[in-house]
C-alpha positions in Angstrom: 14.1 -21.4 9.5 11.8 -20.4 12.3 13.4 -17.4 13.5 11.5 -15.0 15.7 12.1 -11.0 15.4 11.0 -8.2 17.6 11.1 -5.7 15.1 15.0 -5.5 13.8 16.0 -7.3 17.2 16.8 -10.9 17.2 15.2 -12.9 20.2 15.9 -16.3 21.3 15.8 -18.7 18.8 12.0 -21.4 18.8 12.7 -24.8 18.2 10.7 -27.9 19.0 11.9 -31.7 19.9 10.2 -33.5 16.6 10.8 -30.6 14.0 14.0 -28.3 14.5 14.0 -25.0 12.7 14.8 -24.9 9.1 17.5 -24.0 7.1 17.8 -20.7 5.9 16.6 -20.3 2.4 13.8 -22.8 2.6 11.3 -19.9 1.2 11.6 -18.5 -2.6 9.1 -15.5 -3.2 6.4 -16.4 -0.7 3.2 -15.1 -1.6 -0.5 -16.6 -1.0 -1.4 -17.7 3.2 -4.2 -19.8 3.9 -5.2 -22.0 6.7 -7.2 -25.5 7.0 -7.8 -28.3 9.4 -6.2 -31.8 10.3 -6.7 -33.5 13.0 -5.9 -31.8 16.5 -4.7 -29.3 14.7 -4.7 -26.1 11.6 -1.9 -26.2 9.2 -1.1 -22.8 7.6 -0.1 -23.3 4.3 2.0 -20.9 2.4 2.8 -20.4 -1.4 6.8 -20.7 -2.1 6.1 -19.8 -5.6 9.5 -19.4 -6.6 9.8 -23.5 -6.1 6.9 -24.6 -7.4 5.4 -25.6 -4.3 4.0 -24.8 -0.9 5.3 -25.2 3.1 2.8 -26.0 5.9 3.4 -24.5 9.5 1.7 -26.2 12.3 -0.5 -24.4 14.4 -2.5 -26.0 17.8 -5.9 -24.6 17.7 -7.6 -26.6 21.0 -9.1 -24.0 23.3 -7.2 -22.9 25.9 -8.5 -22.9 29.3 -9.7 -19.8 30.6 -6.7 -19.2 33.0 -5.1 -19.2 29.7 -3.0 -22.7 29.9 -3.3 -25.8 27.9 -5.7 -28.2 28.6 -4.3 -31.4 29.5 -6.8 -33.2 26.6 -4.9 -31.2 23.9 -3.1 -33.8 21.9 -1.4 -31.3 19.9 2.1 -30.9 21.4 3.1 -27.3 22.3 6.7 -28.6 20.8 4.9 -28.8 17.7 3.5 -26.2 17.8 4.7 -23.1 14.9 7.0 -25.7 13.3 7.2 -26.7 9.6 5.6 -30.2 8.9 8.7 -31.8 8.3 10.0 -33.8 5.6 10.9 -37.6 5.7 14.8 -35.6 6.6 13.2 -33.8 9.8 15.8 -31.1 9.7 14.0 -29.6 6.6 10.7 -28.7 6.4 8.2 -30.7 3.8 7.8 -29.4 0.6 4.4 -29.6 -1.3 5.0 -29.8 -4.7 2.4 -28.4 -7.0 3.9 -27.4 -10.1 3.4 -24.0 -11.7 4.5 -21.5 -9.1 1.3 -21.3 -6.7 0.5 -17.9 -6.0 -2.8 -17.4 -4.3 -4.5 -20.3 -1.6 -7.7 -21.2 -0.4 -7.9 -23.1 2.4 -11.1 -25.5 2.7 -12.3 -27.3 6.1 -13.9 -30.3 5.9 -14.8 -34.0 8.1 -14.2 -37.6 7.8 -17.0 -39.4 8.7 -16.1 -40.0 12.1 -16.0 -35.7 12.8 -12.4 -35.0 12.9 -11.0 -32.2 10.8 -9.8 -33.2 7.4 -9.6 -30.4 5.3 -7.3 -29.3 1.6 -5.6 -26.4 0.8 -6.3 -25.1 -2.9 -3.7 -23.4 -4.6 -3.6 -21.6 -7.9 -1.2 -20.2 -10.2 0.7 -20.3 -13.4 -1.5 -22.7 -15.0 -5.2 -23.6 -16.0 -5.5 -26.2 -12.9 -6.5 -26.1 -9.2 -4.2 -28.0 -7.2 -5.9 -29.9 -4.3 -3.6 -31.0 -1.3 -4.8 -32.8 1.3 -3.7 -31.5 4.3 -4.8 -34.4 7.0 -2.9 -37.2 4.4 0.1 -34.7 4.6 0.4 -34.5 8.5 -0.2 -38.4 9.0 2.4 -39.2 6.4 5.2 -37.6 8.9 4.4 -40.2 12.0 6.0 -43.4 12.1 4.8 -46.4 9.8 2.7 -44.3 8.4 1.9 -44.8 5.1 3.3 -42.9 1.5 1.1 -39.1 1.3 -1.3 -39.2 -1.3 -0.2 -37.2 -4.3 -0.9 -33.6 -5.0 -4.0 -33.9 -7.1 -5.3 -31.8 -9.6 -8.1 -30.4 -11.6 -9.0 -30.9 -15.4 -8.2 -27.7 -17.5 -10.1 -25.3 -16.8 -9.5 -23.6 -20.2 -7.6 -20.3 -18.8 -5.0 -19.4 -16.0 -6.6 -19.4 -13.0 -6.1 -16.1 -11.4 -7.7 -16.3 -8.0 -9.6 -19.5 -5.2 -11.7 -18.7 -2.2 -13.7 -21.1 0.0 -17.4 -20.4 1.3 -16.0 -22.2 4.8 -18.7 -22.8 7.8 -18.4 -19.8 10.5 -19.1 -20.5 14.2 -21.6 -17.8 14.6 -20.9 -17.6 18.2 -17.5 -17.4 18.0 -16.9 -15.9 14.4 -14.3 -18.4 13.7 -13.9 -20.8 11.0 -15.1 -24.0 11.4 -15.0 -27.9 9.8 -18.1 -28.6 7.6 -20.6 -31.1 8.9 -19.0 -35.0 8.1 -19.3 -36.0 4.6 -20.8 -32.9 3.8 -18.8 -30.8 0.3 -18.0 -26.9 0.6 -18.3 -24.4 -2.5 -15.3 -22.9 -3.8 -15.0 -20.4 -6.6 -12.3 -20.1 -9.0 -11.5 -17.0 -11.2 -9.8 -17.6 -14.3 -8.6 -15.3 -16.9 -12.0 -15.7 -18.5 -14.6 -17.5 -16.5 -15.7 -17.7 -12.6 -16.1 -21.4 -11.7 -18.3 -22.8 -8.4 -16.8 -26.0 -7.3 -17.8 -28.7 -4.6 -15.4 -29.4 -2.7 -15.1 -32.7 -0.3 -13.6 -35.9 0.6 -14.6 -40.0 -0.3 -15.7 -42.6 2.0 -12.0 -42.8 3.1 -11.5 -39.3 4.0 -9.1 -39.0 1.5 -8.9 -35.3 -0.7 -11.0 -35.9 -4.2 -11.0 -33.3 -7.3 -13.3 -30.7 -6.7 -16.2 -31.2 -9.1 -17.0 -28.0 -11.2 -21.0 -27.3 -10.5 -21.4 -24.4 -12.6 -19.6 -21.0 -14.8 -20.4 -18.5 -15.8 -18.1 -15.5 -18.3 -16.6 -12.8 -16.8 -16.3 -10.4 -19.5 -15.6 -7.3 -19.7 -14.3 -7.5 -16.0 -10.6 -8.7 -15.5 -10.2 -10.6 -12.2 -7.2 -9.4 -10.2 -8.7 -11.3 -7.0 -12.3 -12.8 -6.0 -13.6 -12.6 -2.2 -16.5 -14.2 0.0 -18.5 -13.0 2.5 -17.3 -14.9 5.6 -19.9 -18.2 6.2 -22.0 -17.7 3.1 -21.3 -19.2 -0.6 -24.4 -16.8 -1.3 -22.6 -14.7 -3.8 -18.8 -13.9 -4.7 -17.1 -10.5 -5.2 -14.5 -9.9 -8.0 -12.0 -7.1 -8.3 -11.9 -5.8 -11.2 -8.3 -5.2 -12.5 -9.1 -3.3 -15.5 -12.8 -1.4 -14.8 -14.1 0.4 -11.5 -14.2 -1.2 -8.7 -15.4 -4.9 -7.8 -18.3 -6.5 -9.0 -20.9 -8.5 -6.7 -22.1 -12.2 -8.5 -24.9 -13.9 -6.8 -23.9 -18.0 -7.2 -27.7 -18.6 -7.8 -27.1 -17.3 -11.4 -24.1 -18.6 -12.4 -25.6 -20.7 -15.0 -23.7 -20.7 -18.1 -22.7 -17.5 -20.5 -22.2 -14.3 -19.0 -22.3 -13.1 -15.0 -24.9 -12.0 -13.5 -22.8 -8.2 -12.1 -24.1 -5.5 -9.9 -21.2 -3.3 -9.3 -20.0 -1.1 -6.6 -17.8 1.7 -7.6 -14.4 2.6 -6.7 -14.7 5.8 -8.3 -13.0 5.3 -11.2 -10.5 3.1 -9.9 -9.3 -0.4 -11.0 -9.0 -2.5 -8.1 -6.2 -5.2 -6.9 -7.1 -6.8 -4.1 -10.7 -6.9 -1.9 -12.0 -8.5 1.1 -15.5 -8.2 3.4 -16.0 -7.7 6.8 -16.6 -10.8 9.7 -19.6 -10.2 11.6 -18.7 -7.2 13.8 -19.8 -4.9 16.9 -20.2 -1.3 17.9 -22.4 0.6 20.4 -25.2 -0.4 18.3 -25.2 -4.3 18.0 -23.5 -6.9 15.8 -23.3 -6.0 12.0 -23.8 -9.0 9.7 -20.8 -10.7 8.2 -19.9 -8.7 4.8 -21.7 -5.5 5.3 -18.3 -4.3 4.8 -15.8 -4.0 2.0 -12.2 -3.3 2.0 -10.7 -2.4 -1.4 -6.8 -1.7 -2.1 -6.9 0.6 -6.0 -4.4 0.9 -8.0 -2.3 4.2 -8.6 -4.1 6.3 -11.5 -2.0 6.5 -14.6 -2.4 9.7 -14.9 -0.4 12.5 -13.7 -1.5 16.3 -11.9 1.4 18.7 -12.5 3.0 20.2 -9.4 1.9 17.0 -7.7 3.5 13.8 -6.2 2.2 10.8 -8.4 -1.3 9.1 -7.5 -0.2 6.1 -4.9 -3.3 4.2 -5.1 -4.2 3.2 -1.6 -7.4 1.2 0.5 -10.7 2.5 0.1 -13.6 1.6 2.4 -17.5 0.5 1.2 -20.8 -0.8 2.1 -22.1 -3.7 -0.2 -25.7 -3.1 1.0 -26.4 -6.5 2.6 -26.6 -4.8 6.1 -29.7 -2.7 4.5 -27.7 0.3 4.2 -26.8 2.0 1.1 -23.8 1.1 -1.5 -21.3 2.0 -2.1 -17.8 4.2 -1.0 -17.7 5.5 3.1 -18.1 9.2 2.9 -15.3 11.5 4.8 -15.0 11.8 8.6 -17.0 12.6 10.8 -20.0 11.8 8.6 -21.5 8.3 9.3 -21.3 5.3 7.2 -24.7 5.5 5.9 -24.5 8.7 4.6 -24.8 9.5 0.8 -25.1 13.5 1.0 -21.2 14.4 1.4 -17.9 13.8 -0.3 -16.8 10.2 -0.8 -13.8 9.0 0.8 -10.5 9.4 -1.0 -7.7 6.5 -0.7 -5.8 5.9 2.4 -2.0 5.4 1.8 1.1 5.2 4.0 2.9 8.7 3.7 5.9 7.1 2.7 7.3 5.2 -1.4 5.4 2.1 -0.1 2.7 1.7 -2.3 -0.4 -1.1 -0.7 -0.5 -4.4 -1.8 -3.2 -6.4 -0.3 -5.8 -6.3 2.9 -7.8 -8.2 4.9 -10.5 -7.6 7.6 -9.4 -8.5 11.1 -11.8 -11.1 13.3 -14.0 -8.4 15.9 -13.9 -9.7 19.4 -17.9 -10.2 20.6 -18.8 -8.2 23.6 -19.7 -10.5 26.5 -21.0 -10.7 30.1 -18.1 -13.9 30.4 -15.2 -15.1 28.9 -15.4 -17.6 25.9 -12.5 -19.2 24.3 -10.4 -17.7 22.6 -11.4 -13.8 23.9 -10.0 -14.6 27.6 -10.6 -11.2 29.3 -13.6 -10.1 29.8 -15.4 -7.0 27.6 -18.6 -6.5 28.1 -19.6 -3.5 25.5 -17.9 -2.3 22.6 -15.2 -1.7 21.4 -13.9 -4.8 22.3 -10.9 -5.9 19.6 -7.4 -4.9 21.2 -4.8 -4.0 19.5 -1.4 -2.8 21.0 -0.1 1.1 19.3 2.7 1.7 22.1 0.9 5.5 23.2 0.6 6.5 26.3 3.1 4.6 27.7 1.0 4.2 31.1 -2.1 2.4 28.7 -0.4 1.4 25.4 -3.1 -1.2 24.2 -6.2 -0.1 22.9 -9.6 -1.3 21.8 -11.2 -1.2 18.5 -14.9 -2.1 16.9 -12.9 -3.4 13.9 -9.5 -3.7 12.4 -7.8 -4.0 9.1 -4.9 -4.9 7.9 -2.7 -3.8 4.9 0.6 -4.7 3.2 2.8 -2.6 1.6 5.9 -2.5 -0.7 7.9 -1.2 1.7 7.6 -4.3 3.4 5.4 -3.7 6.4 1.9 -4.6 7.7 -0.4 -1.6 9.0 -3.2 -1.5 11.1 -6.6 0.7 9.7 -9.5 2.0 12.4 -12.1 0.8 9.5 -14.8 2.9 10.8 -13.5 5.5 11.7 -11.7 5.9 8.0 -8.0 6.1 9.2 -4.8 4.3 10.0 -4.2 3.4 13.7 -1.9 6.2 14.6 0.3 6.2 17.8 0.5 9.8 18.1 -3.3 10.2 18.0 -3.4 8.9 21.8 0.6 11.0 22.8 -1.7 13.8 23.3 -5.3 14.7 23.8 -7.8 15.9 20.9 -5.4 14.8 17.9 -2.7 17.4 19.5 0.1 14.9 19.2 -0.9 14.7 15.4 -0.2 18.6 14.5 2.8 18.6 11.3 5.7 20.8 12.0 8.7 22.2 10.5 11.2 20.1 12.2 13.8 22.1 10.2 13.8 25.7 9.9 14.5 27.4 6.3 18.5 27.6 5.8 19.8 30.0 2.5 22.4 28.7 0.4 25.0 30.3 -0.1 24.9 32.5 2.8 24.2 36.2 1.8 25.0 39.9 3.3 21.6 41.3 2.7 19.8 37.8 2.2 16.3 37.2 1.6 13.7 35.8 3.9 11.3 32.7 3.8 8.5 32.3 6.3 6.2 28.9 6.5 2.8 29.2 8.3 1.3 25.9 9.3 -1.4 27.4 11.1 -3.7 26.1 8.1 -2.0 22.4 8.4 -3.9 19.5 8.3 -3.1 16.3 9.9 -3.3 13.7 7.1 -2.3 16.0 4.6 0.8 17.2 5.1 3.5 14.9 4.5 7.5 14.0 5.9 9.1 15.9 3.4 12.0 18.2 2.2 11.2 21.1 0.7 13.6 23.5 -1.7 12.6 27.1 -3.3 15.3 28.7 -5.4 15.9 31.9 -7.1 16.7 32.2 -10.7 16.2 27.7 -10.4 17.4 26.1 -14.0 14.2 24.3 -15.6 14.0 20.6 -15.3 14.1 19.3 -18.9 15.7 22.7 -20.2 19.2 22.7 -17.8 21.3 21.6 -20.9 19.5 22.5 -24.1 21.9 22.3 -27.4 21.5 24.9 -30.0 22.7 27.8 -32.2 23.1 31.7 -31.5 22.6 34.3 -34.5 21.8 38.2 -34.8 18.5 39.1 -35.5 17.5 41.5 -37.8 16.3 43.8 -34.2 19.8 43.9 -32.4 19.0 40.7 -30.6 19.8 36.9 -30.6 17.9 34.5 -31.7 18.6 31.1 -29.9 17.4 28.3 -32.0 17.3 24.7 -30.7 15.6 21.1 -31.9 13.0 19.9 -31.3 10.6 22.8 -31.7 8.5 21.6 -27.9 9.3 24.4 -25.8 5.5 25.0 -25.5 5.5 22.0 -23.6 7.4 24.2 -20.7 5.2 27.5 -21.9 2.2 25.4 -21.2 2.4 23.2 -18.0 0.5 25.1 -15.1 3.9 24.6 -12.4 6.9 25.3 -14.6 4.9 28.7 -17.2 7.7 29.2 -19.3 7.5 32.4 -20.5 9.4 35.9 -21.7 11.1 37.0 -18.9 13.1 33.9 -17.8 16.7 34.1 -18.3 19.4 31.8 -20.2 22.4 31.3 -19.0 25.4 29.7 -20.7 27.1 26.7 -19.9 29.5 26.1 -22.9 30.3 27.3 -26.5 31.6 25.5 -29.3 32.2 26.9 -33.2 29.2 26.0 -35.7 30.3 27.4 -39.2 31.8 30.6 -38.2 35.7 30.2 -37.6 36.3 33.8 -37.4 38.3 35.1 -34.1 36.1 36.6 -33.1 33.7 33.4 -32.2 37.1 31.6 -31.5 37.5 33.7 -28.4 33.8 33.5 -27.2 34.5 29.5 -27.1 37.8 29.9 -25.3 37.7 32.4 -23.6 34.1 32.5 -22.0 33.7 31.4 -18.5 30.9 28.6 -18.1 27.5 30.1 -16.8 29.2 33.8 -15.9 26.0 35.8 -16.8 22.0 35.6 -17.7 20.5 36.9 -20.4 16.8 37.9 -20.5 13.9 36.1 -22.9 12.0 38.1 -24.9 9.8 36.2 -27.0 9.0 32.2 -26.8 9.2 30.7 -30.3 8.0 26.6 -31.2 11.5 25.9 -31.8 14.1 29.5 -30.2 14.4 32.0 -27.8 15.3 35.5 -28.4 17.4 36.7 -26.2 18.2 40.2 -25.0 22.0 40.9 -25.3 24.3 42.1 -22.1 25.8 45.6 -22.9 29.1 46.3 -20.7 29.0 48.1 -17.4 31.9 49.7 -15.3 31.8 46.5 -13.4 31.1 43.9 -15.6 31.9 42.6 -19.7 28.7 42.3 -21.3 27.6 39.7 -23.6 27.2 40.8 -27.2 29.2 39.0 -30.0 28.8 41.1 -32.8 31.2 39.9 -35.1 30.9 36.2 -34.4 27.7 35.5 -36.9 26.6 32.0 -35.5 27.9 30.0 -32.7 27.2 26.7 -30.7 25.7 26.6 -27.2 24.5 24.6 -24.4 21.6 26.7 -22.9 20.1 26.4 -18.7 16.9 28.0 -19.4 16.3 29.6 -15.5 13.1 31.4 -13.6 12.9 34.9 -13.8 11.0 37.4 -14.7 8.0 38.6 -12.6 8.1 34.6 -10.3 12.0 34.2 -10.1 11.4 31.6 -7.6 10.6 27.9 -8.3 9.8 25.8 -5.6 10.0 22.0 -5.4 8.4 19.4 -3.1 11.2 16.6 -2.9 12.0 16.2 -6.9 9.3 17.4 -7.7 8.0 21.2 -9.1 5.1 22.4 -7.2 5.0 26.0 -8.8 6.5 29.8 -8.6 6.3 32.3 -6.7 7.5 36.2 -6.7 9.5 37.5 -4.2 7.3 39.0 -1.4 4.3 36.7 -2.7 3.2 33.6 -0.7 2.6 30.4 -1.9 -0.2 28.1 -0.5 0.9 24.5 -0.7 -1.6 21.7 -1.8 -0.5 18.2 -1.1 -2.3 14.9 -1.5 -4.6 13.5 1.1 -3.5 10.3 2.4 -5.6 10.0 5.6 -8.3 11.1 7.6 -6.2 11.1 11.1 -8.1 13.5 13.1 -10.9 12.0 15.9 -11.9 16.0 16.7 -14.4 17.4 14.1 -16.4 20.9 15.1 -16.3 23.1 11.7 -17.6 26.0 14.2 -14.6 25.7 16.1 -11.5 27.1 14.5 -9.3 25.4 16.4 -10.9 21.8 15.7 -10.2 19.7 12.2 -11.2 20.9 9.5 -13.6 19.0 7.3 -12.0 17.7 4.1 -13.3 19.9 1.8 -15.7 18.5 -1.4 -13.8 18.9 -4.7 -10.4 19.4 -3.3 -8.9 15.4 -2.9 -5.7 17.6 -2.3 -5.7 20.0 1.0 -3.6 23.0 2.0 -0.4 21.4 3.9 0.6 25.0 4.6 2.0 28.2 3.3 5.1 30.2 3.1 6.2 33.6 1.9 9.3 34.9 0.8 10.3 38.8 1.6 13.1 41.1 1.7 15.6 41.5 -1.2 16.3 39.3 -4.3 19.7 37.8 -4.1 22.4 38.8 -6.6 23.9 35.0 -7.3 21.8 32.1 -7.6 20.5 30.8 -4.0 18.1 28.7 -2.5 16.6 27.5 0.6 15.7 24.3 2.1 13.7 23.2 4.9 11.4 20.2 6.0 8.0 19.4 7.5 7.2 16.5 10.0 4.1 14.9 9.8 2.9 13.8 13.0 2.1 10.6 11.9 3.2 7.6 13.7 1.1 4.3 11.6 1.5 1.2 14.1 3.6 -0.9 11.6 4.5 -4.3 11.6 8.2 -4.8 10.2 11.2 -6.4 9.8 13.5 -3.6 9.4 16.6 -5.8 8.5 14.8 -7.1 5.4 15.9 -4.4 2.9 14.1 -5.8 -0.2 10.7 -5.7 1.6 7.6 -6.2 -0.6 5.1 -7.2 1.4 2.1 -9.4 -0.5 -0.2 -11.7 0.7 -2.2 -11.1 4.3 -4.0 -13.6 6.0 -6.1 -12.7 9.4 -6.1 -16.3 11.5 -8.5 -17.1 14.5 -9.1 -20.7 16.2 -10.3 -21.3 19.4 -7.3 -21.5 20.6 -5.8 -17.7 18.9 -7.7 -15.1 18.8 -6.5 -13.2 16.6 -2.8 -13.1 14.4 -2.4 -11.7 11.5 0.6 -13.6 8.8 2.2 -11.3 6.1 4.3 -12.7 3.2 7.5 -10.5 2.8 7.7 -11.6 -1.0 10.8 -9.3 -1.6 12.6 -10.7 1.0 11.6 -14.7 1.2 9.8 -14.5 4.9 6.9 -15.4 6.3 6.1 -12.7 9.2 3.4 -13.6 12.2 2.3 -10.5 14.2 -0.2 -10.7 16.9 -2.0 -7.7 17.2 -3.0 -7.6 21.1 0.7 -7.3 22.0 2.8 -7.0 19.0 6.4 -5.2 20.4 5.1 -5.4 23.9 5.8 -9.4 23.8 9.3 -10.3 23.2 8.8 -14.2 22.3 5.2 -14.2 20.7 4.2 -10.2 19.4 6.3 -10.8 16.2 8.1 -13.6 14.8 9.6 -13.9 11.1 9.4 -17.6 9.4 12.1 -18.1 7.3 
C-alpha cells in the first residue's frame, strides 16, 4: 500500500477517491525504477521481480503555477495523483505481467500523432527478450468502457540474457527535463546482453499503439562483462558499459556498432570492476553550464583481495571525466585539486562508514541559474549553486544549495546524498560548525582496563593527527598476553626433548602462516598456555595426575623456537609461590594449546574483530584506517591546523595514535575504548525496515517536480520516494515509503 514515512515515524495515511491504497504485500523484491509518459500524466514503473511483473504509480507532471498551485487546466487529478494504476478490482493495484522476473527498466517517451505523450516502459530480465509495455494503452484500459489493454509484447530472442536497457530520451535543453519525442518520430534504445550490445528503434504505429522495437544494429561485447549500460542524458551518440569483470566502464560510439566486435575506448577505475554507472545532466557552477555527460559516476566493487591488519575493501562510488566537456579522462583527483587536474593522486572510493556496502547511483537534475522563475524551479536563484538540498545543520538555515548532487544506495538500506564536485558525501556536521570543526573524530569513550588492577598500566590515544574521513565509529581493544586468532585451541602432543625442554607438536605443520603475516608475527617469545590435557600413550601416574589434576590455563610457558609443524617450549621450574610446570616422568601427553603475545610486543591490538598489529609496552602505535571520504572543505598544507592533504601512496591515513606506559600487568588484561567519527551522511531511510537492501535509484524531474529521487528497498519489498529540497523537514511529502 501507499504508506508515507517520515523516517521511522508513521504519518497520516494518502489515499485518493478513484484508487485506494494497496494492500500490504503487493511488492516482492522490487528492484529496476523508470518513468515514461501517458497522456496528462508520467507513470513510474517499477520492477516486482519476485512476481514476474511490474506496478505503475501515477505521477501528475503539468507545471505548476508559479505561486506553486495547480493550474485549473491540469486534467490530471491531484486524487490521482502517487496512486497505483489500479486493477479492474480498484482496491489492488494493476499488475503488469511480463514474465521472467524483470529486473532493470528503461523507460521511453514517445507521441501519437496528434502530440500527446504515449510512451513504453522496457523491462529486462531473466530471459533473452525485451518486454515492451505500453504505458498510455495501460492507463486508458482503467477508465470506463474502455477497451481490453493491449498485451505485454515482446522481442524476438535476442540470443543471450539481456542484462541491462537504457533509452536515448529527448531532453528539454532549457529545462533539463525529459521530454516526449517529436509525433511519429522512434527513439534509440540499447540493450546489453550477456554477449552483444543491441541499438533498437523504438516507436509506436499509425494507432499509437506500443510496437516491437526493431533491432538496427550489434555489435560483440567481448572481453567486457556488462553489469549495467548508461547514456548521456539527450544524446543516443554513444553508450557507456560497466564492466563487471575488467576496469572500469567502457565508452561505445553507436556510429560503429556495425556488426563483430565494439568499437571500446575505456576509462579506468583503477583496477576496479565496476557495477553500476551513470553520467551527469547538463550542470552549473560559477563558471557556466557543463554539457550533459561530462561527468561519470561509478559504484566498484569491493577488491577480493585482503591487506592484513585492515578492515576488508568495501568497494564504494568513484567520480570521472569522460572527456566530452574537452577536459581530460579519466578518475577526479583528491581534494582540493580541481577536476581537470592530472598531476596529483587519483581519488580513492567513497563509502558509507558503516557494513553497508553501495549498490547503485544516479546523477541528480542541477537547477539552472536564472534572472526568473521557470517551472518547476519556483524560487528564484540567480547564480550558482542553485540545486537545494535539505541536511538539517544549522538549525537556523538547514537547506543548502549545491552545483550538483548524487545519489547512492546502499545495503544497509538507505539513500545518501554525494557533493559530486567537491568529492564527498553531504555531511550534516560539516555546516554544525565553522571550517569542518563540527567534523573533528573523538574518543567518545575513554580507555577502561579489564580487570581492574593495583598498579595497572596506562593507555593514552592522541587524535591530534586525526583526519576527518578517515577515522571511523569504531571500538577498539588492546590486550596483554591476547590468545592468537586461529591458534586459541590448537590440539597436539607434549614430549621431552633431548635439551631439557618440550617439544609441542601439532598437525598441520602451517604455523608459518602466523610467523609470517605482518599484524599477528608469531615468533619465539610468545607464550602457550594450557587449556586441557588428556592421556596419549603414556598411562603412567604420573601423566594421570597432569590430566586430573591440572587446572585449565593456570600458567604460560615461553616459546623458544618456531618449527613447520611444533613449538618448543621452555618448562616452569617451582618457586616459593607457585608449582611449576615440568612433567618429567609423564613421557607424552595430550593438549589443547592458546598460543598468546608475548615476548618483546605483549600487546595485540584489534580494530573491531579485527588484528591491526602489536605493540610493546611503553611503545606507541600509529593507527592506519581506510579512507572513506574526503569530508573536509578547509585545505592550507602551510597551515597546521588546516586538513591535511591525502597523502599519494597512502589510500589508508593515520586515524590516530596511542601509547601504552607504566607497568605490565601480572594476569591477562585488556582495554577498550571507542572513537566517534564526526560524520553525520544526510541519509534517506526507513529505519523500521530491518532487512534493508537498497537497489535500484531513479532521479525524477517533470515540469511539474523538480526534483525526487525513488529508491527500491529490495530487502524489504518498498518502494521509497524522497524529495531532496525538504526531505524530514516535510512531514506529508519529504519522504514517503510505497508498499
Amino acid at each position: 500500500m501507499k504508506r508515507p514515512w517520515l523516517l521511522a515515524a508513521p504519518l497520516l495515511l494518502a489515499c485518493g477517491n478513484t484508487n485506494p491504497p494497496t494492500a500490504i504485500g503487493e511488492f516482492n523484491a522490487p528492484s529496476g525504477v523508470a518513468a515514461t509518459g501517458a497522456g496528462d500524466r508520467d507513470l513510474l514503473f517499477i520492477a516486482n521481480s519476485g512476481r514476474n511483473g511490474l506496478r505503475a504509480l501515477e505521477l501528475c507532471n503539468h507545471a505548476l503555477l508559479l505561486d506553486g498551485g495547480v493550474d485549473p487546466a491540469d486534467t490530471c487529478p491531484s486524487s490521482e495523483n502517487g496512486q497505483f494504476v489500479p486493477a479492474p478490482v480498484r482496491v489492488f493495484p494493476a499488475t503488469i505481467e511480463t514474465s521472467d522476473r524483470p529486473v532493470h527498466l528503461a523507460g521511453v517517451r514517445l507521441s501519437r500523432l496528434d502530440g500527446s505523450a504515449a510512451g513504453v516502459a522496457l523491462a529486462v530480465g531473466g530471459d533473452s527478450t525485451v518486454a515492451v509495455v505500453d504505458a498510455r494503452t495501460l492507463l486508458e484500459a482503467q477508465g470506463e468502457g474502455a477497451p481490453e489493454p493491449r498485451p505485454v509484447l515482446h522481442t524476438g530472442d535476442l540470443g543471450a540474457i539481456a542484462i541491462d536497457v537504457a533509452a536515448a530520451n529527448p531532453v528539454d535543453a532549457d529545462r533539463d527535463i525529459e521530454t516526449a519525442a517529436l509525433p511519429g518520430a522512434t527513439v534509440t534504445a540499447f540493450v546489453a546482453t550477456e554477449t552483444d550490445l543491441l541499438v533498437l528503434d523504438v516507436g509506436l504505429d499509425a494507432n499509437g499503439f506500443a510496437q516491437v522495437p526493431t533491432v538496427r544494429a550489434s555489435c560483440q561485447l567481448a572481453p567486457v562483462v556488462p553489469t549495467r549500460i548508461a547514456l548521456v542524458p539527450g544524446s543516443a551518440d554513444q553508450v557507456y558499459v560497466a564492466d563487471g569483470a575488467g576496469d572500469g566502464v567502457v565508452s561505445i560510439a553507436t556510429a560503429g556498432i556495425a556488426g563483430g566486435p565494439c568499437p571500446m575506448d575505456r576509462i579506468s577505475a583503477g583496477g576496479r570492476s565496476v557495477r553500476s554507472l551513470a553520467l551527469s545532466p547538463r550542470w552549473y557552477d560559477e563558471n557556466g553550464p557543463h554539457g550533459p555527460g561530462d561527468l561519470l559516476i561509478l559504484v566498484v566493487d569491493p577488491l577480493d583481495t585482503a591487506d592484513s591488519g585492515m578492515e576488508l575493501d568495501p568497494g564504494g562510488v568513484l567520480l570521472a571525466r569522460t572527456g566530452l566537456g574537452g577536459g581530460p579522462k579519466g578518475l577526479f583527483p583528491i581534494p582540493p585539486f580541481p577536476l581537470d587536474d592530472t598531476a596529483n593522486e587519483r581519488m580513492q572510493p567513497l563509502s558509507i562508514p558503516t557494513l553497508g556496502l553501495t549498490r547503485e547511483a544516479t546523477f541528480l537534475r542541477s537547477v539552472k541559474p536564472r534572472l526568473f522563475p521557470v517551472q518547476p524551479d519556483l524560487k528564484t536563484c540567480t547564480g550558482a549553486p542553485c540545486t537545494p538540498l535539505y541536511v538539517g545543520q544549522p538549525t537556523t538555515a538547514p537547506g543548502h544549495l549545491y552545483n550538483l548532487l548524487a545519489a547512492v544506495t546502499a545495503s544497509d538500506g538507505g539513500t545518501y546524498f554525494i557533493d559530486v564536485p567537491n568529492r564527498q558525501f553531504v555531511n550534516a556536521n560539516r555546516y554544525s560548525l565553522a571550517d569542518d570543526a563540527g567534523l573533528v573524530p573523538v574518543i567518545d569513550a575513554l580507555p577502561l582496563l579489564s580487570p581492574s588492577l593495583l598498579n595497572p598500566p596506562t593507555l593514552t590515544v592522541d587524535t591530534t593527527a586525526s583526519e576527518p574521513g578517515v577515522t571511523r565509529t569504531t571500538l577498539w581493544r588492546a590486550f596483554w598476553h591476547a590468545p592468537i586468532l586461529g591458534l586459541d585451541s590448537r590440539g597436539g602432543i607434549l614430549t621431552h626433548t633431548a635439551s631439557g625442554t618440550l617439544l609441542f607438536s601439532s598437525s598441520p605443520a602451517n604455523f608459518a602462516l602466523w610467523q609470517n603475516d605482518p599484524v599477528i608475527q608469531f615468533a619465539a617469545g610468545d607464550v602457550v598456555a594450557f587449556s586441557a590435557f588428556f592421556l596419549a600413550g603414556d598411562n603412567s601416574p604420573a601423566c594421570q595426575l597432569v590430566v586430573n589434576a591440572e587446572v585449565p590455563l593456570r600458567f604460560e610457558l615461553t616459546i623458544l623456537a618456531v618449527n613447520a609443524d611444533s613449538l618448543e617450549l621452555a618448562e616452569l621450574p617451582d618457586t616459593p609461590d607457585k608449582i611449576g610446570f615440568h612433567p618429567d616422568e609423564c613421557t607424552v601427553l595430550g593438549a589443547v594449546a592458546q598460543v598468546r603475545t608475548g615476548g618483546a610486543r605483549p600487546w595485540l591490538f584489534y580494530e573491531g574483530p579485527t588484528a591491526k598489529g602489536r605493540v610493546e609496552q611503553g611503545g606507541t602505535f600509529v593507527v592506519h584506517q581506510r579512507r572513506f571520504d574526503y569530508s573536509r572543505t578547509v585545505y592550507d598544507p602551510g597551515d597546521p591546523g588546516s586538513g591535511k592533504l591525502p597523502q599519494a601512496a597512502k589510500a589508508n591515513d593515520v586515524a590516530f595514535s596511542f601509547t601504552i606506559g607504566g607497568p605490565e600487568p601480572t594476569v591477562q588484561a585488556g582495554f577498550s575504548w571507542s572513537t566517534a567519527a564526526g560524520q553525520g551522511f544526510v541519509e534517506v531511510l526507513d529505519s523500521i525496515a530491518a532487512s534493508g537492501l537498497a537497489t535500484a535509484v531513479y532521479p525524477y524531474s517533470s515540469p511539474r517536480t523538480q526534483s525526487l529521487v525513488f529508491t527500491s528497498i529490495t530487502g524489504s519489498n518498498e518502494l521509497m520516494q524522497s524529495n531532496p529540497s525538504v526531505l524530514s523537514s516535510d512531514l506529508v511529502s519529504g519522504i514517503v515509503v510505497y508498499r
